[in-house]
C-alpha positions as CSV (number, residue, x, y, z in Angstrom):
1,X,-22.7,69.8,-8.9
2,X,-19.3,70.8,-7.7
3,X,-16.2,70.1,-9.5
4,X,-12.7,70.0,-7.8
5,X,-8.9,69.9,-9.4
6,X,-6.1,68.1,-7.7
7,X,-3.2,68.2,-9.6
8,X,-0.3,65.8,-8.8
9,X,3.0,65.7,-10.4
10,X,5.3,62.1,-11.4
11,X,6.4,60.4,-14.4
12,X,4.7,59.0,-17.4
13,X,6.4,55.7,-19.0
14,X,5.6,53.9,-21.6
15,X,7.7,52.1,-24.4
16,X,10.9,52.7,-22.8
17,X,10.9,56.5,-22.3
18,X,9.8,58.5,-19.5
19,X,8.3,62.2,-19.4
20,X,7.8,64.2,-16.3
21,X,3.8,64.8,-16.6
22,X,1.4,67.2,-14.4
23,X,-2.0,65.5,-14.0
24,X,-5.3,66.8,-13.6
25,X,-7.8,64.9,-11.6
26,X,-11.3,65.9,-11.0
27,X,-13.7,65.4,-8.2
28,X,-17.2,65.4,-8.9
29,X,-20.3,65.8,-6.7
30,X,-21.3,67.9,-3.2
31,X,-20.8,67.9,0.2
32,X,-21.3,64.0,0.6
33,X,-20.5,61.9,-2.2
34,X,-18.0,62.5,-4.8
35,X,-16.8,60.5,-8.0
36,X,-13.0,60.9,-8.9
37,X,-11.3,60.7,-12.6
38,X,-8.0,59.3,-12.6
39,X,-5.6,58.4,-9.7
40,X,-2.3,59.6,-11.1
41,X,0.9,59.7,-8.9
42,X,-0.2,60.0,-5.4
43,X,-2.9,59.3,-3.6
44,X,-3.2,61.5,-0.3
45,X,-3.7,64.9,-2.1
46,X,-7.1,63.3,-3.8
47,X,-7.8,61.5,0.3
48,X,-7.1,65.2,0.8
49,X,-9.7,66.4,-1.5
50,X,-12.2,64.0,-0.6
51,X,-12.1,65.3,2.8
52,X,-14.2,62.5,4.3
53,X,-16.6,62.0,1.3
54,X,-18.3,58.8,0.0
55,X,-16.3,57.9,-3.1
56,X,-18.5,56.3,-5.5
57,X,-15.9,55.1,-8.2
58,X,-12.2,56.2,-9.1
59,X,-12.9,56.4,-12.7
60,X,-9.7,55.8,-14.7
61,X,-10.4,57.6,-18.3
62,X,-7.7,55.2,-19.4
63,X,-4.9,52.9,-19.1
64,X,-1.8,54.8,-19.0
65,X,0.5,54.8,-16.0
66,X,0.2,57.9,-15.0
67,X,-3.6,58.0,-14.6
68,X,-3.5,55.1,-12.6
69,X,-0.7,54.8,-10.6
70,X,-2.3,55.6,-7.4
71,X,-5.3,53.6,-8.1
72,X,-4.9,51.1,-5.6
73,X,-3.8,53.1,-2.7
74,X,-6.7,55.3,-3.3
75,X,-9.1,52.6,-3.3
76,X,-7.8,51.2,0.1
77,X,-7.4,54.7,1.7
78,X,-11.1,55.4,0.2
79,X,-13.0,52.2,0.1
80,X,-14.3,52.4,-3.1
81,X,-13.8,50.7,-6.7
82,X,-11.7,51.1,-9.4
83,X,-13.4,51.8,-13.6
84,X,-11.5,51.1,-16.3
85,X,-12.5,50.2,-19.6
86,X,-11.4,46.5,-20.4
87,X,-9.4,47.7,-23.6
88,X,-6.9,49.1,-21.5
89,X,-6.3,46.2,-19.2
90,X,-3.1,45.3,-21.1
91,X,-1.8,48.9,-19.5
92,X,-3.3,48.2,-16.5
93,X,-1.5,45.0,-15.9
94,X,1.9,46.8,-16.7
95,X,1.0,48.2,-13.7
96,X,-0.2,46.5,-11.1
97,X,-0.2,42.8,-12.1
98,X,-1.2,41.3,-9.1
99,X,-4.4,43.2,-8.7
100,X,-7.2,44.1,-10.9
101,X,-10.0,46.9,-11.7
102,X,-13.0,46.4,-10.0
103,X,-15.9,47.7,-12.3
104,X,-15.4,47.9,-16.4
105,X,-16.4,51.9,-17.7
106,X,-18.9,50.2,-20.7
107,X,-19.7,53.0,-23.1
108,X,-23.0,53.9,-23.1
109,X,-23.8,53.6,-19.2
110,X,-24.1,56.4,-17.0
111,X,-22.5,57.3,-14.1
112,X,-24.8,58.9,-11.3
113,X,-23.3,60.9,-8.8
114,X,-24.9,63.9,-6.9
115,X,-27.9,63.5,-8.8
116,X,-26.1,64.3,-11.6
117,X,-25.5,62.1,-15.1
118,X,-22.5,61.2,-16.3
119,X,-22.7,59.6,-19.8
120,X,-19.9,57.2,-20.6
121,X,-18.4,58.0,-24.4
122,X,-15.5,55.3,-26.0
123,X,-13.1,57.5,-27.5
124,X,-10.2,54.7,-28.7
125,X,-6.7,56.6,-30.2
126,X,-4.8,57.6,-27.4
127,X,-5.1,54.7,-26.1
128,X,-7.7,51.4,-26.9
129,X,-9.9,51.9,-23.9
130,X,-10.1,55.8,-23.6
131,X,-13.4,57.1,-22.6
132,X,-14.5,60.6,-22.1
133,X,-17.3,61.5,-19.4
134,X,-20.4,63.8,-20.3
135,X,-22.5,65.7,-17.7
136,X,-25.3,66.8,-20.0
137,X,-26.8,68.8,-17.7
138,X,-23.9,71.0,-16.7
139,X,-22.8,71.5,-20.0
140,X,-19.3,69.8,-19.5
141,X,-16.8,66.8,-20.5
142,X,-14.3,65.3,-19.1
143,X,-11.8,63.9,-21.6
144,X,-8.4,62.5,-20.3
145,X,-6.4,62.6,-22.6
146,X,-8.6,62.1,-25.4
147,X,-9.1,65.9,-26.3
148,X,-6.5,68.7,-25.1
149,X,-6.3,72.6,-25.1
150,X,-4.7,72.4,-28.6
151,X,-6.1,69.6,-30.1
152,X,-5.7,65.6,-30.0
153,X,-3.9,63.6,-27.8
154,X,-0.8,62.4,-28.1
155,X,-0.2,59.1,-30.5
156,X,2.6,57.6,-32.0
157,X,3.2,55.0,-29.1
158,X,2.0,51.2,-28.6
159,X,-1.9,51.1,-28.6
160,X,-2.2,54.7,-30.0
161,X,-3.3,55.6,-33.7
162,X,-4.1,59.3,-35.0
163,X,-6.8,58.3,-37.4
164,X,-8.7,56.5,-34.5
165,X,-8.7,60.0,-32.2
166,X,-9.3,62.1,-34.9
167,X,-12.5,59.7,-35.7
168,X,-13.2,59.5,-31.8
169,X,-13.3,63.4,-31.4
170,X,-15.3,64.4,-34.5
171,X,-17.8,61.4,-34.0
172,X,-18.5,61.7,-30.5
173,X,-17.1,64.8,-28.7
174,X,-17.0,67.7,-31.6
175,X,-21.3,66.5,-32.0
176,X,-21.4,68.0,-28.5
177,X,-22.4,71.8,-28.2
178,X,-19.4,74.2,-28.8
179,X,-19.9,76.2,-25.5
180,X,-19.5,72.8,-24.1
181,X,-16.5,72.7,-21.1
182,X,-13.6,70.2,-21.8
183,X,-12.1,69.3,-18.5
184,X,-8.7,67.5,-19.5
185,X,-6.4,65.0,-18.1
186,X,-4.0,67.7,-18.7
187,X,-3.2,71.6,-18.8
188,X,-5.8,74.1,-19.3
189,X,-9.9,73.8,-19.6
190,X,-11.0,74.8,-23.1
191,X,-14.3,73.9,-25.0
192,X,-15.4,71.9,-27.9
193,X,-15.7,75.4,-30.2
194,X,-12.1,76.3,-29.4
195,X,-10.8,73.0,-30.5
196,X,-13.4,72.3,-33.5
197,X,-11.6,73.7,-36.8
198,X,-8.0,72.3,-35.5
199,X,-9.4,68.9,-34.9
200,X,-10.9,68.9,-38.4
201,X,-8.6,70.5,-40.0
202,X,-6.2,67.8,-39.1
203,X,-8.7,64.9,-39.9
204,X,-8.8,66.3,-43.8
205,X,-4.9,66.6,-43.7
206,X,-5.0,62.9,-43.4
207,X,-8.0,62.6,-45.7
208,X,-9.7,60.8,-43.2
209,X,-13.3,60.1,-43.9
């Protein structure tokens, strides 16, 4: 299975203030049929990616502007539908009001792409309808921006809670194998091992249980 990084640059905005953002999104498959995670800023670079590909899903890893601003350009220049979790639709419809995701991500599933497996993992904090993307058999996640090189993502803003993340990483993402690649929604790769002690060293700071 190949994986691909476009990075596109743009704004993120939410609760009145706005933050110049670098997003990573990441195409996954071969030479014929790719799945993409997140459509943040501009579409053609990903078209440009794809490079003539079947798109089997944009797969939104949540709600927040930046992740999905190019969603619906992408899908028309692509022809292929939109995931998002439906916990996230109130961010969604900030948005793009007048249109609407085509698919729901439901924890759980699987996403097959390549002949590969992509299990779906709810991971609520960040955001209520953050999910985080597990191909078992390659030994790699990708986690939005549920789990960063350095530790949690961001909360502190509407729909966020740092209790919840902490909960969401430990639970489902630090039970994963520490050699175990974490391919975020931003910055650098790092793995589960790397982020392990500062993600639970944070959770007993808050005495959560």
């Amino acid at each position: 299975m190949s994986i691909e990084l476009v990075t596109t640059d743009g704004i993120f905005a939410l609760d009145g203030g706005e933050w110049d953002v670098t997003n990573n999104i990441w195409i996954v498959g071969d030479d014929r049929e790719v799945v993409v995670f997140d459509a943040a800023h501009d579409h053609q670079p990903i078209v440009d990616a794809v490079a003539g590909r079947r798109v089997q899903a944009i797969v939104l890893t949540h709600g927040h502007n930046d992740h999905i601003n190019a969603a619906v350009p992408l899908r028309e220049a692509v022809d292929a539908p939109v995931m998002l979790h439906p916990d996230d639709r109130m961010l969604w419809d900030a948005v793009w009001p007048d249109d609407t995701p085509d698919r729901a991500v439901e924890p759980g599933s699987v996403i097959t792409v390549a002949g590969h497996e992509l299990a779906v993992l709810h991971t609520p904090g960040h955001s209520p309808g953050c999910c985080c993307f597990r191909d078992v058999a390659g030994g790699r996640v990708f986690t939005g921006d549920t789990l960063f090189c350095g530790g949690p993502g961001a909360t502190g803003r509407s729909y966020s809670d740092e209790p919840t993340i902490l909960r969401s990483i430990r639970d489902r993402l630090l039970a994963l194998p520490d050699e175990t690649i974490v391919h975020t929604g931003h910055g650098e790769i790092t793995t589960i091992g790397d982020e392990r002690r500062g993600v639970l060293g944070r959770a007993a700071e808050l005495g959560i249980d």
